[in-house]
N, C-alpha and C positions, 0 to 999 in steps of 0.2 A: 349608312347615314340616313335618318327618317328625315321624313321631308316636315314635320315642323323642328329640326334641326336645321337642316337647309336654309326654310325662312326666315328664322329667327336671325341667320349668320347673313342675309339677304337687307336682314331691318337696320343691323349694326350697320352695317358696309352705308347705306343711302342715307341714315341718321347720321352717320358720321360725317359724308361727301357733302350733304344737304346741310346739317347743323354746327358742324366743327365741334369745337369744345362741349359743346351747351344740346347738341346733337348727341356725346358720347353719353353727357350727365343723362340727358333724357331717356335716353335708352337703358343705364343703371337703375334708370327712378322707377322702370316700367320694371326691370326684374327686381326690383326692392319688393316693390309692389305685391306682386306675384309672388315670392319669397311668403309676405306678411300674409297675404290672403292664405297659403298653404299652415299656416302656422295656427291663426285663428280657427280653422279647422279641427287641427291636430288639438289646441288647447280644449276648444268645446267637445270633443271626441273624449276628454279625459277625463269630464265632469267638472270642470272650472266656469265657473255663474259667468254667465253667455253677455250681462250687463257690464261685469267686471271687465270684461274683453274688449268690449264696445265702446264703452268709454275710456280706454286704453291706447286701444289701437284707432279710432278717430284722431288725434293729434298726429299721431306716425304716420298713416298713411300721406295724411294733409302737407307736412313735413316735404315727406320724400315725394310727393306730387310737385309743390308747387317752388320749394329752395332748390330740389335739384334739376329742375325744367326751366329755369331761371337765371341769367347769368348778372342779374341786376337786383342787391339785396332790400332798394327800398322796394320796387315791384314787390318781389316778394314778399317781404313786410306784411304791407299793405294787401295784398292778396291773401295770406293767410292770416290775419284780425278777420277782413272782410267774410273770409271763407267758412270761419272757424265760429263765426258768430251765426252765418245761418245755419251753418247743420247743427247746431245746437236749439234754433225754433224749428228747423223742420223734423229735428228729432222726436221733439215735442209733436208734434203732425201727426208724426210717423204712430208713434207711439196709440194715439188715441182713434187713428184709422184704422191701426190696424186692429185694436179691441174691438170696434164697431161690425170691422167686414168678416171676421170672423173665420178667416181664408188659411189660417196657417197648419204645416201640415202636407201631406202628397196627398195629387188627388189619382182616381182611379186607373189612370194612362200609367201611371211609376208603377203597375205590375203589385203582384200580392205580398211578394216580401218585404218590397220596400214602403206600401203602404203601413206594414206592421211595426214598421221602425219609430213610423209618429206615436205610437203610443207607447213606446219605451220610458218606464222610467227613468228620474232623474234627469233627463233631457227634455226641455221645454221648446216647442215647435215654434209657439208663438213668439218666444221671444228670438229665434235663428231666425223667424221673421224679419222681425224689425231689422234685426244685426246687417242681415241680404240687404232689404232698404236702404238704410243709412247706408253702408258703405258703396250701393247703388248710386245712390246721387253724389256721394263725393267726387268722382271725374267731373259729371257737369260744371257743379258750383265750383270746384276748384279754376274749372278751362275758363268759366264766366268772370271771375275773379283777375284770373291773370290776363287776359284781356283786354278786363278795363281798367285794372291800374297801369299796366304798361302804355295805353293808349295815352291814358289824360297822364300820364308823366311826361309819354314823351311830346306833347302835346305843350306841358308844362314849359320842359326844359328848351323848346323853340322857340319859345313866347314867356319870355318871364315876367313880363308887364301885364299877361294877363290877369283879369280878375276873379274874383269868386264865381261871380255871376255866371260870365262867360263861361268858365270852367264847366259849371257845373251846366250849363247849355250845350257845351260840346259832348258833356259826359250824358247826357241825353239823347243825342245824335249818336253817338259811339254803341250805347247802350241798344238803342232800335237793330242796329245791325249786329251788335252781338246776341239781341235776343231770337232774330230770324234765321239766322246759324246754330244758334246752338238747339232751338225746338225742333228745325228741321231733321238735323243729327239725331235725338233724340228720341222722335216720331218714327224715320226709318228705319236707325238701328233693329227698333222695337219690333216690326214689321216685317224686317229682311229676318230675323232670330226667328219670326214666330210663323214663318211662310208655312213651313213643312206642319205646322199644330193645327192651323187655319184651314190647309187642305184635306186635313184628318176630319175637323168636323165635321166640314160638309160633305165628304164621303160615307161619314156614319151617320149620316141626315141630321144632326142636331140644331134644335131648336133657339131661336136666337137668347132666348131665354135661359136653355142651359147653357149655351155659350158665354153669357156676362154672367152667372151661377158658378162656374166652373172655376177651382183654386188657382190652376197654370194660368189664366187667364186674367182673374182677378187682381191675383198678386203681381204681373208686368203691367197691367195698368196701372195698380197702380203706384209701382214704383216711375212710372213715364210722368205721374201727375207730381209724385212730389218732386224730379228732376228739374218740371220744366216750373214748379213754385219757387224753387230755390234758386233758378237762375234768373228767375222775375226779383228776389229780394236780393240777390247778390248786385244786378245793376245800378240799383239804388244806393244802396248802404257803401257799396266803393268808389260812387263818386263823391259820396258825403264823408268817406274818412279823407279822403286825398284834398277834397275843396277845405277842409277844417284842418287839416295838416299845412297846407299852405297860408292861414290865415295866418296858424301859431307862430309859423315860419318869419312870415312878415311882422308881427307883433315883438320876436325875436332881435327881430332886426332894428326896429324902431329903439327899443329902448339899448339897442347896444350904441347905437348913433347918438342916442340924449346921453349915452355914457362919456364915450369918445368927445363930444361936446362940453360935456360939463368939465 
């Protein structure tokens, strides 16, 4: 038995004891997950347009992130509009960053063979670029997402006399503490991943210059930068679907009253 067999039977076991039901889905949504990332791979390996994928498997993975991590379908819901609406601007981001920075491609550490693979026909670098990107920031946006709809629901469903206002005043308060969890996550990850690269440098003396020049480098910042853009627009936009879902809600309600009434 290898020992990422072990662990993996280690994650089940403390997802399950730790999450019950919602513990077991979560831990299916992560091998879903994994599954789809192996796949996208295999379909770009085969020559199938790397955009056709991407906007394919963006709703899927968002999918199986956020309805099966979820044991509450308006949550969800509301987490995947909120979700699904910013990686579609930060796509947009993504897209136009990445024509500027010009990063796409292995840079010299990936060895001579594999450098020779970026210029293979029929396979476009830049765009497995963006594909890494985007599907990079879907974990954040999605954990920011579900988050804060789950908060101000259940926020909601304690307090049903609250108002819009208020609402969206705690969904601001919610949001400060979802945004300094999820940066900090974010920032480390990046750090803890890039420890061994960063000791490389400065072992082969390199200049801070070629440092921020350098593709490994360039292209994890800047997928850090659009992570932590997209959980800056996710705090926003899902307190405003959830405070406008409750208006309608109430609006709902009013004129079924002037019904029952009349």
């Amino acid at each position: 038995m290898s020992t990422l067999l072990v662990l993996v039977i280690v994650l089940a076991v403390l997802m399950t004891i730790v999450g019950g039901e919602t513990g077991i889905r979560s831990f299916f949504s992560v091998l879903i997950n994994t599954l789809l990332l192996i796949l996208v791979a295999m379909l770009i390996s085969w020559g199938i347009d790397v955009a056709i994928i991407t906007l394919i498997f963006i709703p899927l993975k968002l999918v199986t992130i956020i309805y099966l991590g979820t044991h509450d379908y308006k949550v969800a819901k509301n987490s995947f509009i909120a979700a699904f609406i910013v990686c579609l601007i930060v796509s947009l981001l993504i897209l136009a960053c990445q024509w500027l920075a010009q990063a796409a491609g292995l840079g010299p550490e990936a060895g001579e063979v594999l450098v020779g693979l970026s210029q293979m026909p029929g396979i476009s670098y830049a765009m497995i670029a963006v594909t890494v990107a985007i599907f990079s920031t879907l974990g954040a946006i999605a954990e920011a997402a579900v988050a804060m709809s789950s908060g101000l629901l259940e926020i909601k469903r304690h307090h049903p006399e609250i108002s819009r206002h208020e609402l969206e005043a705690s969904g601001t308060a919610v949001g400060n503490d979802v945004l300094g969890t999820a940066m900090n996550t974010i920032l480390f990850g990046m750090f803890g991943s890039f420890l061994s690269l960063f000791l490389w440098y400065f072992r082969l003396g390199y200049s801070f210059g070629e440092v921020v020049n350098e593709k490994l480098f360039v292209n994890e910042a800047l997928i850090i930068l659009y992570s932590l853009i997209g959980v800056l627009l996710t705090v926003p936009l899902s307190t405003y679907l959830i405070s406008r879902g409750m208006s309608n809600e109430v609006e709902v309600e009013n004129e079924d009253r002037k019904h029952k009434s009349n």
